[in-house]
N, C-alpha and C positions, 0 to 999 in steps of 0.2 A: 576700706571702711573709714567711715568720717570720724574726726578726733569730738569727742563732745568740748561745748564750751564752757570752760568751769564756769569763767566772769560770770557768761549768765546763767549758771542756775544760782551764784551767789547773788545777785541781781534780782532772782524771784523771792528769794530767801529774804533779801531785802525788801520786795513789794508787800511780800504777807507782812513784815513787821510793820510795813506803814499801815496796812489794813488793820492790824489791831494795836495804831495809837502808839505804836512805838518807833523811835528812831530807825530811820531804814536803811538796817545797816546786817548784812548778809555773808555768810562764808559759807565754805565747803573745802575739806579734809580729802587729799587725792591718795591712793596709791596707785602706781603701776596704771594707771589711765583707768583708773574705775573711783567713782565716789564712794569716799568711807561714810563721810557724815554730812551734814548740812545743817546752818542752822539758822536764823534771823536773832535779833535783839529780842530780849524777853524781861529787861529791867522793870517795867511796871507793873506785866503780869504777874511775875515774880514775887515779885516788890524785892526784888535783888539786886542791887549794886554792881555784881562780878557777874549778872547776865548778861554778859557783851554775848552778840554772835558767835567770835573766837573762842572765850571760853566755853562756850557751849559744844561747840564741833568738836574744839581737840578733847572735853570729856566722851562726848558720845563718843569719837574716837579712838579712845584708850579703853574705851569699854569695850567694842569694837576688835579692837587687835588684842583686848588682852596686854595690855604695856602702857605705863606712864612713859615711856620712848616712843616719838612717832620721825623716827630718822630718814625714813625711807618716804616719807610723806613730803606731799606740799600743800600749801595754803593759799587758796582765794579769799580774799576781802576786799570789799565794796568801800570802805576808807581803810585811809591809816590808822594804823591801831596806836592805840595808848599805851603808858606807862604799863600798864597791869597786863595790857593782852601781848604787848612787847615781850614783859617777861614770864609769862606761860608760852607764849612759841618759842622760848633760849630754852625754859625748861624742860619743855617739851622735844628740843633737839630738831625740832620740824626742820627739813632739808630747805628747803624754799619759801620767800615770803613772795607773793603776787599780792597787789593791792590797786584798787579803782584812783578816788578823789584823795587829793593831799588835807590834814586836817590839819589848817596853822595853830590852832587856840588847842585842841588834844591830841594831836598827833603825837607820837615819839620816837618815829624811824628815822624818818627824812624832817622833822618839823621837833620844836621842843626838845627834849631832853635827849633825842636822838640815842634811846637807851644803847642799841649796839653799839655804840661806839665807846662806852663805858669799860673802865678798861676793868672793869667787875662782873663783865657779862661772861657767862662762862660757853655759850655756842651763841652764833650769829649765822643763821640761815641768810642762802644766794635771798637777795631783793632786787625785786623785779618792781617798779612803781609805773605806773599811767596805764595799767590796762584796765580798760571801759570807766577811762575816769571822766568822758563826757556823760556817759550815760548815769554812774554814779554821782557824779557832779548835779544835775540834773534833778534826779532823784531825791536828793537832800535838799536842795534848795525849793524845789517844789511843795516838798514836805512842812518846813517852816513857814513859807509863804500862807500856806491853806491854814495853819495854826494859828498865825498870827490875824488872818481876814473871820475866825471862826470865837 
């Protein structure tokens, strides 16, 4: 049996958000090789600040399993997460971080404040960085492109 591939359903998750106007920026929440959650950007819809993708999966998530722990879980995103989504995957204990496009200006894994490495972080999930970071890459830049021609 074929392994599904997170990236991309984090990647469609990402296309709906650019569909409604928002950043295209997508995750999904794994256990045990079955998706728990999925979710795209929802900052505008929202009108919510802490609507990142991330936040949104590891709640549905936790709703989900029943637990603000999701240890046994892993993470796809479509970028690098920020300061805020850095520290809900620590708090959240999440096992694994997988992520697409590196974000020099909001990043904070591999870019910027590089919050794990904060010696105040209290878990730091395995990071895995460059998967489907063409296609994420891509994705986003297309994105602003069409924004800024519109």
């Amino acid at each position: 049996m074929k392994r599904p591939d997170f990236m991309a359903i984090a990647l469609k998750e990402a296309q709906a958000a650019a569909s409604r106007e928002e950043v295209p920026v997508g995750a999904v929440v794994v256990l045990n090789g079955s998706v728990v959650a999925a979710a795209g950007n929802r900052t505008r819809e929202l009108a919510d600040p802490t609507a990142h993708a991330e936040i949104l999966a590891i709640r549905e998530a936790c709703a989900e399993l029943s637990s603000e722990r999701l240890g046994e879980c892993d993470l796809y995103v479509t970028l690098e997460p920020c300061t805020m989504c850095a520290a809900a995957i620590s708090f959240a204990r999440l096992r694994r971080l997988y992520f697409g496009a590196a974000d020099e200006k909001g990043g904070a894994v591999v870019s910027g404040v590089r919050f794990f490495a904060s010696p105040t972080c209290h878990h730091v999930p395995d990071i895995y960085a460059g998967l489907g970071e063409i296609e994420s890459t891509m994705l986003l830049k297309d994105f602003f492109v069409s924004r800024r021609q519109s």
